[in-house]
One Martini backbone bead per residue (centre of mass of N, CA, C, O) as a GRO file, in nm:
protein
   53
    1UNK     BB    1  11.598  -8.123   2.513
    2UNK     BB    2  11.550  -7.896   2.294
    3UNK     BB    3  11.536  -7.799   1.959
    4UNK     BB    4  11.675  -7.529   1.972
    5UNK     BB    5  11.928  -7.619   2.191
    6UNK     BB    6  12.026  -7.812   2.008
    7UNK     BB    7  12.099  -7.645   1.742
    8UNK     BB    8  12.274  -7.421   1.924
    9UNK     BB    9  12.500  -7.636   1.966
   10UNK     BB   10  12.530  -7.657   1.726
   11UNK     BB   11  12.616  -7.371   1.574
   12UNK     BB   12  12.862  -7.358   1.793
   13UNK     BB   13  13.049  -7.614   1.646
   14UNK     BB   14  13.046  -7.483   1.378
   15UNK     BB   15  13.173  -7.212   1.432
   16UNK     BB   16  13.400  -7.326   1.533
   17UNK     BB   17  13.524  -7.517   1.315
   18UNK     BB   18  13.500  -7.257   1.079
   19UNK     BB   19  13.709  -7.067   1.255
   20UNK     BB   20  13.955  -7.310   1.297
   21UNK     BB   21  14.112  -7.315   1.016
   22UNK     BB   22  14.353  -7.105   1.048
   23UNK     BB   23  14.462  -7.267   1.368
   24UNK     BB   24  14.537  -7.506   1.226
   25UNK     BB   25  14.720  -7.839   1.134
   26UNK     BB   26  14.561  -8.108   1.054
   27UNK     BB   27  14.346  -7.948   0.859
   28UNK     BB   28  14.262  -7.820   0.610
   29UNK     BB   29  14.096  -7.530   0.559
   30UNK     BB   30  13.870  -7.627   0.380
   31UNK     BB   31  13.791  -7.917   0.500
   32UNK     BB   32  13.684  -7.730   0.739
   33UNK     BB   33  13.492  -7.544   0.632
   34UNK     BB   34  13.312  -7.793   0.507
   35UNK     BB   35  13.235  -7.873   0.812
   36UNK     BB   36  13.109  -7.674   0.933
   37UNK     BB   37  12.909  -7.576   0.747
   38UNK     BB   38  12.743  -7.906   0.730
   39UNK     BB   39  12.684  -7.840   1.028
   40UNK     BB   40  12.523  -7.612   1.036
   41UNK     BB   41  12.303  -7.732   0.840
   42UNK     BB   42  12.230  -7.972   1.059
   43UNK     BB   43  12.105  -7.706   1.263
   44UNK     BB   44  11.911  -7.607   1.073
   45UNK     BB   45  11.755  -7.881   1.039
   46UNK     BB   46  11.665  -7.900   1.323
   47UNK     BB   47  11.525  -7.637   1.387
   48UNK     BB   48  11.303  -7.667   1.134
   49UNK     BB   49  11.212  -8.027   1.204
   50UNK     BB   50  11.377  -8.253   0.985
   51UNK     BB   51  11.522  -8.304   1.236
   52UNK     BB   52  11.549  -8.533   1.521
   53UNK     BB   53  11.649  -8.587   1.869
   0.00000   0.00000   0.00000
C-alpha cells in the first residue's frame, strides 16, 4: 500500500472519528473531536512523509 493511500485511509477514520462526536454517548464530545483531529494529523504526517508505515 503506498502512502498517499494510506494517508487517505487515516483521514477518513480521523473525520470518522470527529463526524461521529455528537452521534455517541461513550466519549465526551470534546474528546471526541480532540481525537479525530489528532488522528488528522497523523495522516497528514504520513502524507507529508515525515513518518513512514
Amino acid at each position: 500500500m503506498n502512502q498517499n493511500w494510506s494517508a487517505f485511509l487515516i483521514g477518513i477514520v480521523g473525520a470518522t472519528i470527529t463526524l461521529s462526536a455528537y452521534s455517541q454517548t461513550l466519549v465526551n464530545p470534546t474528546q471526541c473531536i480532540t481525537v479525530g483531529l489528532l488522528v488528522l494529523m497523523f495522516g497528514l504526517l504520513v502524507r507529508e512523509g515525515f513518518i513512514s508505515l
